[in-house]
N, C-alpha and C positions, 0 to 999 in steps of 0.2 A: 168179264173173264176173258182173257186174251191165251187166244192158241197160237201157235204154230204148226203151219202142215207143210208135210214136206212129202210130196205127191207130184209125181211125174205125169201123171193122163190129165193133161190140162183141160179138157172137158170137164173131168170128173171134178178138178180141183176149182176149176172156177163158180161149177153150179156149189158145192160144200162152201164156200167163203159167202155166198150171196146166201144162202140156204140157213146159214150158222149165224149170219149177221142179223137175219129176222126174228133169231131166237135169243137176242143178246150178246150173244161173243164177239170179239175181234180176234180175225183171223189173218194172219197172215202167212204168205204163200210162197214156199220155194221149190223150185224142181230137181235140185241135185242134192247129193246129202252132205259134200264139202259145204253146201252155204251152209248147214243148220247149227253147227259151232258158231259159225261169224255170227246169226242171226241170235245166236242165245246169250252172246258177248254183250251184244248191245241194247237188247232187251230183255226186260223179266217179263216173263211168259208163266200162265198157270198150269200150259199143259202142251205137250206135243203130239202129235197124232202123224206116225212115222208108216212111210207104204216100205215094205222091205227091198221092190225092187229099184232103188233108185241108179241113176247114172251118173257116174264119178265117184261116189262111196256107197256103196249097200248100207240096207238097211239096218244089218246085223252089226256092222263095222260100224255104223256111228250109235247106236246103241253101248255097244263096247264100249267106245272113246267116252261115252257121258259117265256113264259110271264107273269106268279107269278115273274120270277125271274129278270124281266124286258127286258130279253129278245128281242129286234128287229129284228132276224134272218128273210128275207124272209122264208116265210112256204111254201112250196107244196104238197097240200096232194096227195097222188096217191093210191088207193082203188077200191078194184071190187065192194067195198059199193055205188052202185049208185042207190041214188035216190033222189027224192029233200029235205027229213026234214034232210038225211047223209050232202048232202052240204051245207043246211042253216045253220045244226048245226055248222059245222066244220067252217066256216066261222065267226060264231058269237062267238064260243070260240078262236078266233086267228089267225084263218090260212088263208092267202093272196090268196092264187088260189085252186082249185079243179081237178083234174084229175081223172077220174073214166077209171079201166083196162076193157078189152085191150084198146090200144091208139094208137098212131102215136108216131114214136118218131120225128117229123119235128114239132110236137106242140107241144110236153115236151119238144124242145131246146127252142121253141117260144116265151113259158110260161116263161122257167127259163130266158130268157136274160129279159123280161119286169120286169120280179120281181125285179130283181139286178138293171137292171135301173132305176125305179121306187123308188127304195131303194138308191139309190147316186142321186135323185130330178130330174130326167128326166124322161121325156113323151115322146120324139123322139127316133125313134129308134138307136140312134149312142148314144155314148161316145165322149165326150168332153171335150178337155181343150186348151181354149183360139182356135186360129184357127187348131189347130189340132184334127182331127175326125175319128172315127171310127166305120166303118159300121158294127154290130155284123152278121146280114143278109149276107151283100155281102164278109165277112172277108175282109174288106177293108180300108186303114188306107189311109185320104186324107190331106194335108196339104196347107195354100189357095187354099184350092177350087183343087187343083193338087193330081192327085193319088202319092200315097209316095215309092217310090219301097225299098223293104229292105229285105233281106236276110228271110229265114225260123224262125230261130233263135231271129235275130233284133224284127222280126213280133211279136215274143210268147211274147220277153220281154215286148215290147211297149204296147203289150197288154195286162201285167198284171197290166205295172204303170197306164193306163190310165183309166181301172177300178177302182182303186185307185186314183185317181187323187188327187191331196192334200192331201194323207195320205201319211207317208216313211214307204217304205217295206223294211225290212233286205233282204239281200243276200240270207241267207239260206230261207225264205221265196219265193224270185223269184227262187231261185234254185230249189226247190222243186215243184213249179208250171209250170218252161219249161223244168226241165229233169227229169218228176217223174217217169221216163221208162226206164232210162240212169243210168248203176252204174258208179262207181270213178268218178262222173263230182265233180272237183275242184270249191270253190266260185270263183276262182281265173278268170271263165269265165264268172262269172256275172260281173266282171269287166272291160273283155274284151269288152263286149256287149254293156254295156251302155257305154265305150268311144267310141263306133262306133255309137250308137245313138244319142251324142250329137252330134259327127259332120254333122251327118246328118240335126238336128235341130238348127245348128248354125248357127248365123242370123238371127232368124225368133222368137217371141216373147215367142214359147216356149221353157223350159230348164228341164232338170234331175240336179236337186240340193242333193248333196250328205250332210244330219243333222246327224250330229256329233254320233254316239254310238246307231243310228235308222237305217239306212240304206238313201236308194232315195226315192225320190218326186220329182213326176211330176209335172209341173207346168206353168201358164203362168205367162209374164211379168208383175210387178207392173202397175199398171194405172198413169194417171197424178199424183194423188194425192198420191203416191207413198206408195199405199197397194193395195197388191195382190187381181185379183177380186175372189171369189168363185168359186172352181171346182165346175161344176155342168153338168148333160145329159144336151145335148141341142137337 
């Protein structure tokens, strides 16, 4: 799952990106809130986590701009502005959750995985597609109902398609989400990776379909009536 935080106490923001990185996420980090446009242009991002007081645009002002601009980005606000008219406003102009500092970060991972789930049509707490699942909580990936054993690696990928589930990610995309710590990795081992996952999931109704000039998508098998059913959290 890839964030974006946009967080001026670089203390704060650096321990959160190391801290967020050991739980799975990629995060990436700006200080002003003119960057967090540029930063959404160029990246798909599953979630943003916005401090209100930033320098050069407030928090409240690019909030605005996201959703003037139609924007559907999960928001998380995170702010030492707590109080209740801070979060009914923040709420009412846009923003999906509320996080008032200091916090826990076992509820800011908590927060960010409902949002993102919440945000691809599920209320359970796993990802899903077709009978393949995945526990965000227990980092757990189960396939009927059987826990799925798979490599470190196997693990990062399947769980970038499966948050994605019916979109194709390019290569450099998954690249950048399981080795954004790693220099010289070649695409050439995102390719390695998902031929090890298909045979892991061969036989069983779901597939990694390689779309022509997009990259993979995850997916499960056609139904009788022979269209694909909806990714969706189950």
């Amino acid at each position: 799952m890839r964030v974006l935080l946009a967080e001026d106490e670089h203390a704060l923001a650096t321990w959160l990106v190391r801290a967020l990185a050991q739980s799975g996420f990629l995060v990436d980090w700006v200080d002003d809130g003119r960057l967090v446009r540029r930063s959404l242009k160029a990246t798909r991002y599953d979630a943003l986590v916005l401090d209100l007081g930033l320098p050069g645009l407030g928090g409240r002002e690019v909030l605005a701009d996201l959703r003037d601009a139609g924007q559907r980005l999960p928001v998380l606000i995170l702010t030492a502005r707590d109080s209740l008219m801070e979060r009914v406003d923040s709420l009412h102009e846009g923003a999906d959750d509320f996080l008032a500092k200091p916090f826990e970060l076992a509820e800011l991972e908590a927060r960010l995985v409902a949002l993102i789930r919440r945000s691809r049509g599920g209320d359970h707490p796993r990802f899903a597609c077709g009978p393949l699942a995945y526990d965000a909580g227990a980092r757990q990936f189960t396939l009927m109902h059987e826990p799925l054993a798979l490599t470190p690696r196997e693990h990062a990928v399947l769980r970038v398609l499966i948050t994605r589930s019916g979109e194709p990610l390019s290569k450099q995309e998954i690249l950048e989400r399981v080795f954004s710590d790693e220099q010289d990795v070649q695409p050439d081992a995102v390719e390695v990776l998902v031929h090890r996952l298909r045979k892991r999931l061969q036989g069983t109704p779901v597939g990694i379909r390689t779309v022509r000039g997009l990259g993979y998508v995850l997916e499960s098998a056609p139904d009788a009536a022979g269209a694909p059913p909806p990714a969706r959290g189950d």
